[in-house]
Residue frames as qw, qx, qy, qz and C-alpha x, y, z in Angstrom:
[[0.075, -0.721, -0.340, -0.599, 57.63, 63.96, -19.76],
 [0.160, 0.357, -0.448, 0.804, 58.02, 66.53, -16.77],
 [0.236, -0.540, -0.755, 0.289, 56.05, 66.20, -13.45],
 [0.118, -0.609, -0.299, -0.725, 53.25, 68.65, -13.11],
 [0.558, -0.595, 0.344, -0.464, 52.99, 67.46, -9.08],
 [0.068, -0.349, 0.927, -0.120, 54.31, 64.90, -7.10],
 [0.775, 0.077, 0.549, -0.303, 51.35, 62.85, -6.99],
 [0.685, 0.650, -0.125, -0.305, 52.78, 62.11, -10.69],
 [0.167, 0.667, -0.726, -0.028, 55.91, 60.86, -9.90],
 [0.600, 0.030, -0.785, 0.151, 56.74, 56.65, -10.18],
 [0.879, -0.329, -0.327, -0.109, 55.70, 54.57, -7.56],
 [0.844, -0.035, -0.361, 0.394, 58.54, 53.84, -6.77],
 [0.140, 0.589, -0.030, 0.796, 59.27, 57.51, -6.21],
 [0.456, -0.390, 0.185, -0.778, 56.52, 58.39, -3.89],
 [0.900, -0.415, -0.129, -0.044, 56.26, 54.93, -1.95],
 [0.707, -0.280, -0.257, 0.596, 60.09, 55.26, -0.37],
 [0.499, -0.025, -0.338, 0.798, 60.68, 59.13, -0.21],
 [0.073, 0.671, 0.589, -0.444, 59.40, 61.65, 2.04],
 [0.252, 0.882, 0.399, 0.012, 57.43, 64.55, 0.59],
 [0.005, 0.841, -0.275, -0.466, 60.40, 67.37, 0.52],
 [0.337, -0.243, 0.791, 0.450, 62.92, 64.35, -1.30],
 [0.504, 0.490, 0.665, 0.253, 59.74, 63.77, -3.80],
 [0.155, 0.956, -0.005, -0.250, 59.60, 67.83, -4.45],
 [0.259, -0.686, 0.459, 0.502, 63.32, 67.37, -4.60],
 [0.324, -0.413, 0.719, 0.456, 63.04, 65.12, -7.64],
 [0.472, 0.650, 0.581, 0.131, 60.48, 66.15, -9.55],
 [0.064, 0.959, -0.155, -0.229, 61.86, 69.57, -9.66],
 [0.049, -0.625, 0.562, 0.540, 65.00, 68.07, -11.00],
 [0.488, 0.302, 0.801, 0.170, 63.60, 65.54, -13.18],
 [0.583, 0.733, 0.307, 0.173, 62.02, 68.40, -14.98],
 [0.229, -0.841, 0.383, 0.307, 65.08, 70.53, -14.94],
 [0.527, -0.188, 0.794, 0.238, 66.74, 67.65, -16.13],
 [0.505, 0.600, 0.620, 0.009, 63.97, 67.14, -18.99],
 [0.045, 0.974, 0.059, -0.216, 64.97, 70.49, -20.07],
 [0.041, -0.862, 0.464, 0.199, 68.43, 70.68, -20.06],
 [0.122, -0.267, 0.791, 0.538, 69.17, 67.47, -22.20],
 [0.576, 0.589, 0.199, -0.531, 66.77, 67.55, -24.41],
 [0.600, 0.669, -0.406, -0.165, 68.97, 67.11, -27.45],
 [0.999, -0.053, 0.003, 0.014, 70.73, 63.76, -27.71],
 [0.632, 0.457, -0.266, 0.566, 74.23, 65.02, -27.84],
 [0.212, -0.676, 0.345, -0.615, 73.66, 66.70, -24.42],
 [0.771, -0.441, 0.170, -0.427, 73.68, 63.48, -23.13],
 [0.139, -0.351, 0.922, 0.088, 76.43, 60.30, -22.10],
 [0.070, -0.182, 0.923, 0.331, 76.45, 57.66, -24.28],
 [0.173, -0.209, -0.780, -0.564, 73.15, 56.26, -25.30],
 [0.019, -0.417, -0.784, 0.460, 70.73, 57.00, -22.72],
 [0.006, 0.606, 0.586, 0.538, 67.67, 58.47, -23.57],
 [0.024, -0.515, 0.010, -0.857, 66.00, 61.61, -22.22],
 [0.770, -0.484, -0.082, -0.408, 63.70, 60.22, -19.58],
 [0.922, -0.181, -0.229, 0.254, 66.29, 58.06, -18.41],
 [0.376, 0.291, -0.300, 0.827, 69.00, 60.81, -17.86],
 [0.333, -0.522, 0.140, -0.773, 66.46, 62.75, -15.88],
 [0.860, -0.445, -0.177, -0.174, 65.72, 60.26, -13.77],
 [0.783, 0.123, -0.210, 0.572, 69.37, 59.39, -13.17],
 [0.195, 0.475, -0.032, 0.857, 69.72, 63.34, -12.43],
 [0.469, -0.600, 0.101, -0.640, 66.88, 63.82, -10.03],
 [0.915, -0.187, -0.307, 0.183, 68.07, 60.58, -7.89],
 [0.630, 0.157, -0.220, 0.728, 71.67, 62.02, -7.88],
 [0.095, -0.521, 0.116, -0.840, 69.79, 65.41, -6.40],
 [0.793, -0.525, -0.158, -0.265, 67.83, 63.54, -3.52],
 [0.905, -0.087, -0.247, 0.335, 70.93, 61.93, -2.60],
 [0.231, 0.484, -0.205, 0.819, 72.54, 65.46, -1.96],
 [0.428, -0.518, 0.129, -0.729, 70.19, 65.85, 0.70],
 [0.932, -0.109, 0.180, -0.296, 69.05, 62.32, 1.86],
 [0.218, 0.460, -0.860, -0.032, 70.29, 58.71, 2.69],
 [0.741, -0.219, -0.550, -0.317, 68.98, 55.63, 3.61],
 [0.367, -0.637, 0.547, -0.401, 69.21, 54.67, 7.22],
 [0.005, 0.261, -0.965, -0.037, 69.78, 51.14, 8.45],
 [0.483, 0.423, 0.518, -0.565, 66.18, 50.43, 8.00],
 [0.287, 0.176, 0.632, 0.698, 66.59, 51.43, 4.18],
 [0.110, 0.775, 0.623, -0.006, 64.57, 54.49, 4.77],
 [0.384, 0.571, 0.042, 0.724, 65.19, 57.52, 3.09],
 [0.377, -0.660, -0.261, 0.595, 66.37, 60.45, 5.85],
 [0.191, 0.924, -0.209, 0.256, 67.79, 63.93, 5.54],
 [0.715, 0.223, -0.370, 0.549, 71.22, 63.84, 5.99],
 [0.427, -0.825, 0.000, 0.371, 72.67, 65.80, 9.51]]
């Protein structure tokens, strides 16, 4: 189901990234939620909640990386 704010998003979410990277992937998560809706808009068996999640990762990671710490940065 689509975040309404970040204080919604997984644990896991909002305990490792900062506050723009959690915007960044709740905004695609519900993008995501949206745009495969229908089970043929998606690879191989994954389910809807699980592509979006897969989707808004892959968008944090456009921006962000882990440093040698394993804390999420913005990328230079």
């Amino acid at each position: 189901m689509p975040y309404e704010t970040i204080s919604e998003l997984p644990d896991s979410v909002r305990d490792n990234l900062p506050e723009h990277a959690q915007d960044i992937y709740k905004e695609a998560y519900n993008s995501a939620w949206e745009q495969y809706a229908e089970p043929e808009d998606r690879r191989g068996e994954a389910g809807r909640e699980e592509t979006a999640h897969r989707v808004a990762w892959a968008a944090v990671k456009e921006s962000y990386e882990k440093d040698a710490e394993g804390r999420w940065r913005e990328q230079d």
